[in-house]
C-alpha positions as CSV (number, residue, x, y, z in Angstrom):
1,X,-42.9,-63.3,-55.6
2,X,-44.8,-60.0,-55.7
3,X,-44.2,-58.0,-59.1
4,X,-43.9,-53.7,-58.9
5,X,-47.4,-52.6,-59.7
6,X,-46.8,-50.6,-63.2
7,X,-48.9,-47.3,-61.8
8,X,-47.1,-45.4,-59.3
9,X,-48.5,-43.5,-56.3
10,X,-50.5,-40.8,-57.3
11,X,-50.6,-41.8,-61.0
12,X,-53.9,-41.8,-62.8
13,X,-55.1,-42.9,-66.1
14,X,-58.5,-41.2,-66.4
15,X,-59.3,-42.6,-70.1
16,X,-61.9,-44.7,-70.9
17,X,-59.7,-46.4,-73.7
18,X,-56.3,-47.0,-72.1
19,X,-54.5,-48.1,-68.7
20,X,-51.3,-48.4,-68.0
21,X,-48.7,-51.1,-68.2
22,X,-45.6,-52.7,-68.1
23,X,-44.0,-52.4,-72.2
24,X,-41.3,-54.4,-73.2
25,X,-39.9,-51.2,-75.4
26,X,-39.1,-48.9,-72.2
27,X,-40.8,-49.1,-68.7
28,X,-44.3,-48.3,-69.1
29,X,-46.5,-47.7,-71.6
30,X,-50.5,-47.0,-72.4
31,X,-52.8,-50.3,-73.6
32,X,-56.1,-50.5,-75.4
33,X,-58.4,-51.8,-72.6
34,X,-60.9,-51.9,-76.0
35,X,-61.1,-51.6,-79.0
36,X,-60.5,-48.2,-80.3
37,X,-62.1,-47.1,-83.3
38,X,-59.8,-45.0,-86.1
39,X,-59.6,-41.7,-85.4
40,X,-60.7,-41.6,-82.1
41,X,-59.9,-39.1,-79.3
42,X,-58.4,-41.5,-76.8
43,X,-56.5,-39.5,-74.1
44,X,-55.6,-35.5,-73.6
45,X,-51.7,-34.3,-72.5
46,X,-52.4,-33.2,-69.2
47,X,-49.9,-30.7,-67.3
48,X,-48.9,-27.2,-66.4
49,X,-48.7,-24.6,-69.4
50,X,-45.6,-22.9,-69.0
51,X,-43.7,-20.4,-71.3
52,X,-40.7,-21.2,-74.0
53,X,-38.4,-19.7,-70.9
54,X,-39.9,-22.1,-68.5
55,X,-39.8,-24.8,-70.4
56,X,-36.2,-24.4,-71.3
57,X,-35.2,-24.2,-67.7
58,X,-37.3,-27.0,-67.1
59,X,-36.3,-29.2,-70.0
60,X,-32.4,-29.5,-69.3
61,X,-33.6,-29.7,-65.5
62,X,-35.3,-32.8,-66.5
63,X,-32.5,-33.6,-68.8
64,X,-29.8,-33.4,-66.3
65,X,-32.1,-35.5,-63.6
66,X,-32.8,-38.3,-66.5
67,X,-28.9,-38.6,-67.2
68,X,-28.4,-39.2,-63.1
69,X,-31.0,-41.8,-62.7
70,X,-31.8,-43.1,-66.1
71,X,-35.6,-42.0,-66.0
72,X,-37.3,-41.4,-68.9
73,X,-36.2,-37.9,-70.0
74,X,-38.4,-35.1,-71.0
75,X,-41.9,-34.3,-71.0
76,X,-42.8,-30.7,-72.1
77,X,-44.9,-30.8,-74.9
78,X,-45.2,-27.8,-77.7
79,X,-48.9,-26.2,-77.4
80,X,-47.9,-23.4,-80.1
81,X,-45.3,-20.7,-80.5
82,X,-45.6,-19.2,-77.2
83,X,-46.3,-21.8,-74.9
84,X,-45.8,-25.6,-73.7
85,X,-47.2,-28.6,-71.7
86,X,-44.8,-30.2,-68.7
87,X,-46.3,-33.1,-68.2
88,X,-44.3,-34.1,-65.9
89,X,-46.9,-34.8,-63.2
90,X,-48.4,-38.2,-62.2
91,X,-51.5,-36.9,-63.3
92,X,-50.6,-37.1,-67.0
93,X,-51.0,-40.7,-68.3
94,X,-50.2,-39.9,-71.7
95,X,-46.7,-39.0,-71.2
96,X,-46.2,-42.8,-71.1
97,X,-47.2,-43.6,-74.2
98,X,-43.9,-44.7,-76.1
99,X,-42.8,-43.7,-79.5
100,X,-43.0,-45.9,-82.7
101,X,-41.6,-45.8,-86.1
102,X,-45.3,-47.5,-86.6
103,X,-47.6,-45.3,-84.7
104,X,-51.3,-46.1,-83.9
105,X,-51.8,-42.6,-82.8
106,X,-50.8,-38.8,-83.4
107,X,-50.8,-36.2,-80.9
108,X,-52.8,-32.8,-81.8
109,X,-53.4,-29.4,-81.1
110,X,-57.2,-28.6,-81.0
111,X,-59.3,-25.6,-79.5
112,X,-61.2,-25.9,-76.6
113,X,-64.2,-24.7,-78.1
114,X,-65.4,-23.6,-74.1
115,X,-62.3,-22.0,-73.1
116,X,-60.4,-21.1,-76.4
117,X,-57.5,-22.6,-75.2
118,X,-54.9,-25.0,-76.9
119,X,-55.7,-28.5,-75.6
120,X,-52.9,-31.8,-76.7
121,X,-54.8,-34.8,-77.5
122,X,-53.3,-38.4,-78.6
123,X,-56.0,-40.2,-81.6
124,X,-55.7,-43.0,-83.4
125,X,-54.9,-43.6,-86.7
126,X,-56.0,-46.3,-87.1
127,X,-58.0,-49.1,-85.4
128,X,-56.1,-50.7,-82.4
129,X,-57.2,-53.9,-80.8
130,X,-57.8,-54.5,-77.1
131,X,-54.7,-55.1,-75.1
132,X,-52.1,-52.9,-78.0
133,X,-50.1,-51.2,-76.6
134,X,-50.4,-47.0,-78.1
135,X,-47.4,-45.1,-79.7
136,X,-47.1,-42.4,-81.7
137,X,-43.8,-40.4,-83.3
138,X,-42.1,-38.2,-81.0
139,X,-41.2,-36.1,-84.5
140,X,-37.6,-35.5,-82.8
141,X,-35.5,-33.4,-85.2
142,X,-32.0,-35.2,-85.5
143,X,-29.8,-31.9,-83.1
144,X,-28.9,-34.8,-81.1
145,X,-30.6,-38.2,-82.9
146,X,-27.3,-40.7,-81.8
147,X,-28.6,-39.9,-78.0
148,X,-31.9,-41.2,-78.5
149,X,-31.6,-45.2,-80.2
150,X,-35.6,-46.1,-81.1
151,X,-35.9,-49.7,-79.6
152,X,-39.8,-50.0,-81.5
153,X,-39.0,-53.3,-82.7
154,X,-41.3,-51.8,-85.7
155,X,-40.2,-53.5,-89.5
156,X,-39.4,-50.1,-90.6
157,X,-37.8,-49.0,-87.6
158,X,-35.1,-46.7,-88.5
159,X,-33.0,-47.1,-85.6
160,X,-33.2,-43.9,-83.8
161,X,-36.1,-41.8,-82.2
162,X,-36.5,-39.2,-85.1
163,X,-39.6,-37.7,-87.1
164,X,-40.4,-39.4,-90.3
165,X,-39.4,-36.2,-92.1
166,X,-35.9,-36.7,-90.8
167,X,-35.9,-40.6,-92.2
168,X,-34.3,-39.6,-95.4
169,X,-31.2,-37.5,-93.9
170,X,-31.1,-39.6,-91.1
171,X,-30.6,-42.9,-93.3
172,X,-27.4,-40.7,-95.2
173,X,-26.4,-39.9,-92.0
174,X,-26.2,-43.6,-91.0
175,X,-24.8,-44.4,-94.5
176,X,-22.0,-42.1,-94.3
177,X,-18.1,-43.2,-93.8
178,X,-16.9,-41.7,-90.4
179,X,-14.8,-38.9,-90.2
């Protein structure tokens, strides 16, 4: 029996520290193809910059497609105040890389010191081994928390897909009776 490849047409991952794979926490995901030393730049956010307009429009677009065909929902990053990432397009292997309650990596903002632009790029934490697979924290606010369950599998996993800023009122949320 022949398996579906885990890239799809057109995709690329052009990083020398990650490909892409099949993850057991939701469809695909990026993996160490070595090891990766802490603090490492390991792969950019790739896409279209777009304004806060655009992006909305954009953003319940991909919303409403996600809730037809259960696809993985939105991916328009924030750059800064006045402008996004949607990366969107095959071309953008990092908008696989799954959220954890444990992350291995954060995203940042840094200056292209050639172009002066706003660049997004995903470094490690920490050290990750060859073969782990790379998260990091979406940072979700909790507007709409109960839509978006965290299946990490992490030991402090706090259920839902939500910054760790939000883990205190989200855990009193959780703890309160119903209405």
């Amino acid at each position: 029996m022949k398996t579906k490849s885990a890239i799809e047409p057109g995709e690329v991952c052009d990083s020398e520290w990650c490909e892409i794979r099949r993850s057991p926490i939701h469809g695909r995901g990026l993996y160490a193809t070595k090891d990766i030393p802490n603090e490492e730049y390991v792969i950019q956010y790739v896409g279209e910059k777009i304004d806060k307009d655009e992006s909305n429009i954009r953003g319940w677009e991909q919303i409403e497609w996600a809730q037809k065909t259960g696809d993985a929902a939105v991916y328009i990053f924030t750059l800064d105040d006045d402008w996004d990432i949607d990366g969107s397009g095959p071309e953008n292997a990092a908008r696989l890389i799954n959220h954890s309650c444990a992350p291995n990596c954060e995203a940042y903002i840094v200056d292209n010191e050639e172009t002066g632009e706003g660049e997004i790029w995903i470094c490690s934490i920490r050290k990750i081994k060859k073969g782990e697979e790379l998260f990091f924290n979406y940072g979700f606010d909790l507007e709409s928390y109960e839509d978006h369950p965290c299946y990490c599998g992490a030991e402090n996993c706090v259920g839902y897909i939500a910054g760790e800023d939000y883990w205190e009122e989200l855990a009193e949320l959780e703890a309160a009776p119903e209405k």
